[in-house]
N, C-alpha and C positions, 0 to 999 in steps of 0.2 A: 240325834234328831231332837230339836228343843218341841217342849210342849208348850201349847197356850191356854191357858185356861179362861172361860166367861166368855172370849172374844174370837171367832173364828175365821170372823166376815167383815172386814175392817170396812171395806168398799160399803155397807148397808149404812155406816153409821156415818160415813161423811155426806152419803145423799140425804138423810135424815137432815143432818145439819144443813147442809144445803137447803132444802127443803123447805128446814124453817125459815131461815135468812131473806128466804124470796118471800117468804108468805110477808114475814116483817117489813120486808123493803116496799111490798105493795099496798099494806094500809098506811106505812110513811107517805108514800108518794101520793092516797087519797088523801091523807090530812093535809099535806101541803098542797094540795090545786083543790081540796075546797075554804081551806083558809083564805087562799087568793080568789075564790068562786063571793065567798064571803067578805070581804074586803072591797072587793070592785063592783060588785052588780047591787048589794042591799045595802040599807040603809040601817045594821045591826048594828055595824061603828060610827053611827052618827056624829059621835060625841070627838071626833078625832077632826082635826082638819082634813080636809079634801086631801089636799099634797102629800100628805103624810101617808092617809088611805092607799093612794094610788102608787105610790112608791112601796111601802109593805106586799100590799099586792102583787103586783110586778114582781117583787123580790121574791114571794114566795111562787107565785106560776113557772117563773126561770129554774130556782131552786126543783123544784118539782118537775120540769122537766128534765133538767140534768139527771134527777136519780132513777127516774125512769130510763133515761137512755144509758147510767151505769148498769142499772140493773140488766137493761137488755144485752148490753153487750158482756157483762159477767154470765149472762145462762148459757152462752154459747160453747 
């Protein structure tokens, strides 16, 4: 019979990491739909052209939806 030592409960530490992974995925996925929140509705990037604005944006609300729906179908 082998012994283990430190580690008994291997299943606790992969939820832990799980755990983190989501929490991280979830203020990624705020950063990116309010950088795109920021980008399309105010006038903090003024300084950008419009096209350019609107395109970033867009780029970033799609991006942010994708890893929100990664993320939902990884919890499963």
């Amino acid at each position: 019979m082998e012994e283990k030592y430190g580690h008994y409960n291997d299943d606790t530490e992969k939820k832990n990491r799980l755990g983190m992974n989501v929490v991280f995925g979830m203020i990624m996925i705020a950063i990116y739909l309010g950088m795109a929140y920021l980008l399309l509705f105010t006038s903090l990037f003024s300084n950008l052209y419009d096209i350019v604005r609107d395109i970033m944006g867009g780029v970033f609300a799609v991006y942010g939806v994708f890893r929100g729906y990664r993320l939902f179908v990884g919890m499963k």
